[in-house]
TORPA-4810 file (N, C-alpha, C, O; in nm, 3 decimals):
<nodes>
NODE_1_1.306_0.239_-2.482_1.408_0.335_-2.445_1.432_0.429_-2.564_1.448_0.392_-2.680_X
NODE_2_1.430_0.546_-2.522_1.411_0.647_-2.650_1.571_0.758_-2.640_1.606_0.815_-2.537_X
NODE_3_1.640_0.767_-2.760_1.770_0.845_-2.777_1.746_1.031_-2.708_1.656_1.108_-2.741_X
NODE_4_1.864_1.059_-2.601_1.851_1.157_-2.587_1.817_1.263_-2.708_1.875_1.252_-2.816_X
NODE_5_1.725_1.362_-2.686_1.705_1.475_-2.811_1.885_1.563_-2.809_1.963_1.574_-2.714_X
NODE_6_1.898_1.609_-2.952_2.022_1.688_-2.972_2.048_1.794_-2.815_2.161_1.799_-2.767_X
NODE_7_1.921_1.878_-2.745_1.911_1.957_-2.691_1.999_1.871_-2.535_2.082_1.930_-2.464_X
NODE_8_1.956_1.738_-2.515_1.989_1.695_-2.393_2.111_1.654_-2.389_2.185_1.664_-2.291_X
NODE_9_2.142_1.599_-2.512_2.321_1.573_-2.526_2.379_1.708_-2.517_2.486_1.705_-2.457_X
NODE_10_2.345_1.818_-2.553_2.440_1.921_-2.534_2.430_1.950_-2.387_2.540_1.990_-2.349_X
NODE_11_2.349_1.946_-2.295_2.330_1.968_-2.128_2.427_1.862_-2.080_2.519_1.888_-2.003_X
NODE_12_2.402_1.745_-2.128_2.502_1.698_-2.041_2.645_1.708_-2.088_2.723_1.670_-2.001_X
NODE_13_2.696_1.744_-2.192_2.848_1.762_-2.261_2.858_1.846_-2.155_2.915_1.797_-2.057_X
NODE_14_2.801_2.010_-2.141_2.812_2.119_-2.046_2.858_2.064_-1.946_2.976_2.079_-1.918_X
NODE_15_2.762_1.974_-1.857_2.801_1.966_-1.743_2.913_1.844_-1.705_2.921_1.811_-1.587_X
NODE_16_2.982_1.791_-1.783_3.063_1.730_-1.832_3.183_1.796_-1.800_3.258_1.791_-1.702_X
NODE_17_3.182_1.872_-1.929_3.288_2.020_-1.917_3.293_2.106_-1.824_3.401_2.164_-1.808_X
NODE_18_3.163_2.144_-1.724_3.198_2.183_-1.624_3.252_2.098_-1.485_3.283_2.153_-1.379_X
NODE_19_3.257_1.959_-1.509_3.253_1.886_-1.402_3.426_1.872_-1.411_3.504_1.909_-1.323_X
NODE_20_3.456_1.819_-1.518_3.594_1.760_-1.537_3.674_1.890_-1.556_3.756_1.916_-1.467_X
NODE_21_3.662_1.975_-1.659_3.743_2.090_-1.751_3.766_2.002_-1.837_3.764_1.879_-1.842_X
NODE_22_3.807_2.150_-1.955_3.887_2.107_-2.039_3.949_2.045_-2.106_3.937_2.002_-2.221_X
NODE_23_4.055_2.036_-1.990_4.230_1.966_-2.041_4.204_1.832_-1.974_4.314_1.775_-1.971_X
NODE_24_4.113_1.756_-1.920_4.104_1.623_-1.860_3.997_1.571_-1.955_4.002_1.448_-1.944_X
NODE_25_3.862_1.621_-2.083_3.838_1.572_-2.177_3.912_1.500_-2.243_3.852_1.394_-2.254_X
NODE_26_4.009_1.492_-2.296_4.079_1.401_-2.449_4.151_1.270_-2.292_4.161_1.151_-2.319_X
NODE_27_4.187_1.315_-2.164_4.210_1.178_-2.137_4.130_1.095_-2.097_4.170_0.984_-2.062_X
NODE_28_3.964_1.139_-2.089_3.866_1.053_-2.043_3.847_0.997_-2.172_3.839_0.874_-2.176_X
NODE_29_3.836_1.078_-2.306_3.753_1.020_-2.449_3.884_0.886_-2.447_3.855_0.773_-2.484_X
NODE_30_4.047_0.927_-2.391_4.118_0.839_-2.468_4.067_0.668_-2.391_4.042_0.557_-2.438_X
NODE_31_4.071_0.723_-2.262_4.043_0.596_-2.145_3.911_0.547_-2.181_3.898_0.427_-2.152_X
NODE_32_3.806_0.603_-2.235_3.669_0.551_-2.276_3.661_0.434_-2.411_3.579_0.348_-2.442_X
NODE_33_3.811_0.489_-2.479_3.863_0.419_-2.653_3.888_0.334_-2.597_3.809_0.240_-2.605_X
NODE_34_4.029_0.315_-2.494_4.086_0.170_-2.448_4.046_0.115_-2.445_4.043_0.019_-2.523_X
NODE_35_3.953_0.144_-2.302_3.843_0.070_-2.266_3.740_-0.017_-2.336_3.689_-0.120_-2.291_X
NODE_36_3.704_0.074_-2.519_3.604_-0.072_-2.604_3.692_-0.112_-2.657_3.669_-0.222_-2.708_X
NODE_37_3.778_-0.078_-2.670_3.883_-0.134_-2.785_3.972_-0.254_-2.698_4.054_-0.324_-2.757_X
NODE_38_3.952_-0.265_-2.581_3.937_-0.388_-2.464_3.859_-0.490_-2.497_3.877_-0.590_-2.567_X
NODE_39_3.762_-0.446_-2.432_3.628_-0.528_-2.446_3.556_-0.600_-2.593_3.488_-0.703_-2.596_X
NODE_40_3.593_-0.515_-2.708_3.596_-0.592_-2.854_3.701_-0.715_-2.836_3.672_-0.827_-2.877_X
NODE_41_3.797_-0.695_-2.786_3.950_-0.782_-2.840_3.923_-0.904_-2.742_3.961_-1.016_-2.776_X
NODE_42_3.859_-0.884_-2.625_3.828_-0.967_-2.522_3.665_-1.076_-2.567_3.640_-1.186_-2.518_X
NODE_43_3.591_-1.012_-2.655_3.474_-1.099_-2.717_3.554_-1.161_-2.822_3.551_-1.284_-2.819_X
NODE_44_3.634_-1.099_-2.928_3.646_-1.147_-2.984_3.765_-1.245_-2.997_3.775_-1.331_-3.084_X
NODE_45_3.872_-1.215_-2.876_3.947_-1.381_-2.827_3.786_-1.467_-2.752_3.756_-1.586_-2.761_X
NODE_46_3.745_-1.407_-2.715_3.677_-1.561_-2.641_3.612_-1.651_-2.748_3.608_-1.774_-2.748_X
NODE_47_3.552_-1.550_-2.857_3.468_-1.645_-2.978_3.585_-1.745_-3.077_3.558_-1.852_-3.130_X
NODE_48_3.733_-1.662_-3.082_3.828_-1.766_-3.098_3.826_-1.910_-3.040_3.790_-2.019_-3.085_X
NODE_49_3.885_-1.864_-2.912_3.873_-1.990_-2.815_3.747_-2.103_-2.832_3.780_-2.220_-2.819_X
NODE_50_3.610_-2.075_-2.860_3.538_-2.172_-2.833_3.513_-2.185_-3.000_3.423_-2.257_-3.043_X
NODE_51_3.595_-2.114_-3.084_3.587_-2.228_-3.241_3.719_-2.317_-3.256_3.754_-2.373_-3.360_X
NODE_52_3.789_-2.318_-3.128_3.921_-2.409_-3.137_3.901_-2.534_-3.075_3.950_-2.640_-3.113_X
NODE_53_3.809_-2.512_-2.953_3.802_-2.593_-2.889_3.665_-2.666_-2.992_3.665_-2.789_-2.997_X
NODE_54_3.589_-2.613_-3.047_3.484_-2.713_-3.141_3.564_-2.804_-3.231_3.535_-2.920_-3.260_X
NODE_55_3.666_-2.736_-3.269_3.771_-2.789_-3.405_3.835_-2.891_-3.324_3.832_-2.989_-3.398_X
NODE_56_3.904_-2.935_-3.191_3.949_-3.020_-3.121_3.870_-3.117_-3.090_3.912_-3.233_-3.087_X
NODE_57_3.695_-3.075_-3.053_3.615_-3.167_-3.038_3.579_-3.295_-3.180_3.572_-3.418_-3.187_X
NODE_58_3.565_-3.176_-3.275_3.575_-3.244_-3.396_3.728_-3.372_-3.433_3.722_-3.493_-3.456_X
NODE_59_3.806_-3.314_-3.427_3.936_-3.340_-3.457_3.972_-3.478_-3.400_4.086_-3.523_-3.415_X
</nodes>
């Protein structure tokens, strides 16, 4: 799998910007942040959870 070239990321930003506008950019980038900043907090409670439960097994 090979990284879009600079040229293809700017085609799709365009049609991005033409799809959404504007003023609905910063609330998709913000909902796109939540969203990993979710999914980090959610791996990284679960890798909690199963070094507590090793420490109980131990224990």
């Amino acid at each position: 799998m090979h990284f879009p070239l600079p040229w293809q990321l700017l085609l799709i930003l365009l049609i991005v910007l033409l799809l959404f506008g504007a003023s609905k950019l910063p609330e998709i980038g913000r909902g796109l942040g939540e969203g990993i900043r979710n999914f980090k907090k959610a791996l990284s409670g679960e890798e909690e959870e199963k070094g507590k439960e090793i420490k109980k097994e131990d224990g």
